[in-house]
Residue, then its C-alpha position, 0 to 999 in steps of 0.5 A: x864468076x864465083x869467086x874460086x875462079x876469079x883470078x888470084x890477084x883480083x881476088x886479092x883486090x877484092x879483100x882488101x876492098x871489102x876491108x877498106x868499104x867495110x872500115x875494118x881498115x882505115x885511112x893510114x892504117x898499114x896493110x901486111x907486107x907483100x911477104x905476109x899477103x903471098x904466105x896468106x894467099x899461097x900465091x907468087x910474089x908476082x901475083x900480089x905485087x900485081x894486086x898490090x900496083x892495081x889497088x895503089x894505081x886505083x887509089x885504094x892504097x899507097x906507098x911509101x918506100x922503105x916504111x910500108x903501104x898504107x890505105x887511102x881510102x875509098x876511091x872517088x870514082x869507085x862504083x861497087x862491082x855491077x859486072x864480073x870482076x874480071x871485066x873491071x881489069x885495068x890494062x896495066x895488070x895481068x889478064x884473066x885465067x885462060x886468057x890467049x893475050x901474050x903479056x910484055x913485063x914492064x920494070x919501072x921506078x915508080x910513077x911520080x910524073x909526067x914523064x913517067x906517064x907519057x913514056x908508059x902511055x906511049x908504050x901500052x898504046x903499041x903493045x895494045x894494038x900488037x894484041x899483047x897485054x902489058x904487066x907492070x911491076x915497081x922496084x921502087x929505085x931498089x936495086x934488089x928489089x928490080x933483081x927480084x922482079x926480074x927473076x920472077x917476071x922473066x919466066x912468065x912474060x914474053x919479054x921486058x922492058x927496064x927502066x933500070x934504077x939508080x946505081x952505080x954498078x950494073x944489075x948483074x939480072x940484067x946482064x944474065x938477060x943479055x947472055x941467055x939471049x933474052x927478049x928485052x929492051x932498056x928505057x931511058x938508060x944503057x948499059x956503058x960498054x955493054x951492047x943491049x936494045x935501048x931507047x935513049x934520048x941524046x942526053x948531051x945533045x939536050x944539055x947543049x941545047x940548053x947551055x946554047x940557049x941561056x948563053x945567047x940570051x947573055x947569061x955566063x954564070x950557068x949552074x947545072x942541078x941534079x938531086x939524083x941519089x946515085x950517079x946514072x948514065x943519063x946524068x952522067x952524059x947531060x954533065x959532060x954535055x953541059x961542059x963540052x958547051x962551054x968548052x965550045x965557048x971557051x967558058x971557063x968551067x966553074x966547079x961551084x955551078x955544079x949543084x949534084x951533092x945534094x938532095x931536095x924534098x920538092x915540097x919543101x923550101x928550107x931557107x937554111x938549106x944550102x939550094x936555098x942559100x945559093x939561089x938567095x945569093x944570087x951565085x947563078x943567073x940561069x939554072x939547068x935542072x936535071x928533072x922537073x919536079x926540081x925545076x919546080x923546086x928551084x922556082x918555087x925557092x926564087x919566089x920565097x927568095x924574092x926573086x922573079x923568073x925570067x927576070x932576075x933568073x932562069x930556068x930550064x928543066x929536063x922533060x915538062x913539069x907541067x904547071x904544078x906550082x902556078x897555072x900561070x908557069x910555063x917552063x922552058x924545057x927539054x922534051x924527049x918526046x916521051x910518048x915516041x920512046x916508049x912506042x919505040x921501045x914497045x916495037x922493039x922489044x916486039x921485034x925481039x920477041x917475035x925474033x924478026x931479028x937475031x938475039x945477037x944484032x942488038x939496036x940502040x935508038x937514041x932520039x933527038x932532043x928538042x928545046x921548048x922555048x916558055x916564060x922561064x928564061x928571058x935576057x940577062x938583065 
């Protein structure tokens, strides 16, 4: 294939992995904005945020929000091209030029954990099987960058699937889809008092499932965490689970348990910071993460903190990190079987699109939650 007829976006890859292989650019050199790349390709914002995500999810390059992508090297695995670059195509980018394959847009955050991987597994195994490809694009948790991309992705793809941002407000794109009738579906998020396609799980049901467990093995003092920059819907809902729970009990709510007014770095365990200081104090005996990477993070602090888990606290998370920190962990936690909802959100977008059911007639499937029982919770001593 020579090369004025390989697709724009591989083409794109091409140069920058010429300029990595060749050492023209370096580890942590910054590459040009996506602006700079479409003015010197003359291509649409689309095709080099496609280059741009295939580059990164190969590991050529990476990403930090808000300052820039920079490059990481030359991947491991990468083997220089024996065969037609368009034969190497990952199944997460667009397809070739002339290609019959209709193509479903996928918004996302960003790809940072399991949950994130199970949900986009679950939907790419249905849309591969229903002969469609599957174009996913991220915003990034910017709401305007998830506006844009919604308006550049809508025209060119048969229907989307959003995992909507943090925000406190809806995205207005969104809404615009909803009135033109457009085939989409929410994932993991809805819209409050506006009837779209989503797939959601039971968010106050987990949060019950929690706050049950710990309290049947004798804990009382129960806080509940979220390091979430912007109130979401889903937070919002596994809150006021955890406080119907109690108020099943006839538990006192305790406002100082609600751990949301703050932000944590994962990575870092900072003793002055104020999670370190309420942890160290032993101010709760059983925790309830919103997220895995938090869980983690709030494990690793009992250790540097000199506390054990289950013994001396416990800890339940939202979705399974995984043994990220030790081998040996195993979490107790909620799984929303992410691998179903994104296979459910798959169908249904398809069920839009093929207009098996009127625009009109919108489904919201909401999926029941299940408690995995690990070595991160135990009787309060």
């Amino acid at each position: 294939m020579s090369v004025e007829r390989e697709p724009l976006y591989v083409q794109i890859q091409n140069h920058y992995k010429k300029l990595i292989g060749s050492g023209n650019l370096r580890e942590d050199d910054k590459i040009p904005t996506e602006k700079e790349v479409l003015e010197q390709f003359n291509v649409s914002r689309i095709t080099v945020a496609n280059a741009l995500n295939e580059l990164a999810r190969e590991g050529w390059i990476y990403r930090i929000p808000g300052r820039g992508t920079y490059v990481k090297g030359i991947p491991e695995s990468y083997v220089p091209q024996a065969v037609p670059a368009a034969a190497q195509v990952a199944p997460y980018s667009e397809t070739a030029e002339g290609s019959s394959r209709p193509k479903i847009g996928l918004v996302f955050p960003f790809v940072d954990d399991f949950f994130a991987i199970r949900l986009i597994r679950g939907i790419s195994n249905v849309l591969e099987r229903s002969g469609y490809s599957l174009l996913m694009m991220f915003s990034f948790n910017s709401k305007e960058r998830e506006k844009e991309i919604i308006r550049d992705l809508k025209d060119n793809v048969a229907g989307l699937i959003i995992f909507p941002v943090d925000a406190e407000i809806y995205n207005e794109e969104i809404i615009a889809l909803k009135m033109s009738e457009y085939p989409f579906v929410l994932i993991d998020r809805y819209l409050p008092g506006v009837e779209t396609n989503a797939v959601i799980s039971d968010n106050a049901k987990a949060a019950k499932l929690a706050v049950d467990h710990l309290w049947e093995l004798g804990h009382r003092n129960i806080a509940i965490c979220s390091d979430s920059p912007k109130p979401t819907v889903s937070v919002d809902d596994r809150i006021n689970g955890y406080i119907n729970a109690l108020r099943e009990k006839n538990a006192m709510i305790n406002p100082a348990l609600f751990l949301t007014d703050f932000n944590a770095k994962p990575s870092e365990v900072n003793p002055e910071h104020p999670l370190y200081r309420f942890i160290k104090n032993r101010m709760a005996t059983a925790y309830i993460a919103l997220n895995g990477d938090l869980g983690v993070h709030i494990w690793s602090i009992a250790r540097s903190a000199g506390l054990r888990v289950p013994e001396d606290l416990s800890i339940v998370t939202f979705d399974n990190p995984g043994s990220r920190m030790d081998a040996s962990v195993m979490f107790t936690h909620i799984d929303q079987s992410e691998d179903e909802m994104g296979e459910q959100a798959a169908e249904l977008v398809l069920e839009a699109v093929r207009g098996s059911r009127h625009p009109a007639k919108m489904r919201k499937i909401v999926q029941e939650p299940a408690l995995i029982v690990k070595q991160t919770t135990g009787e309060m001593l």
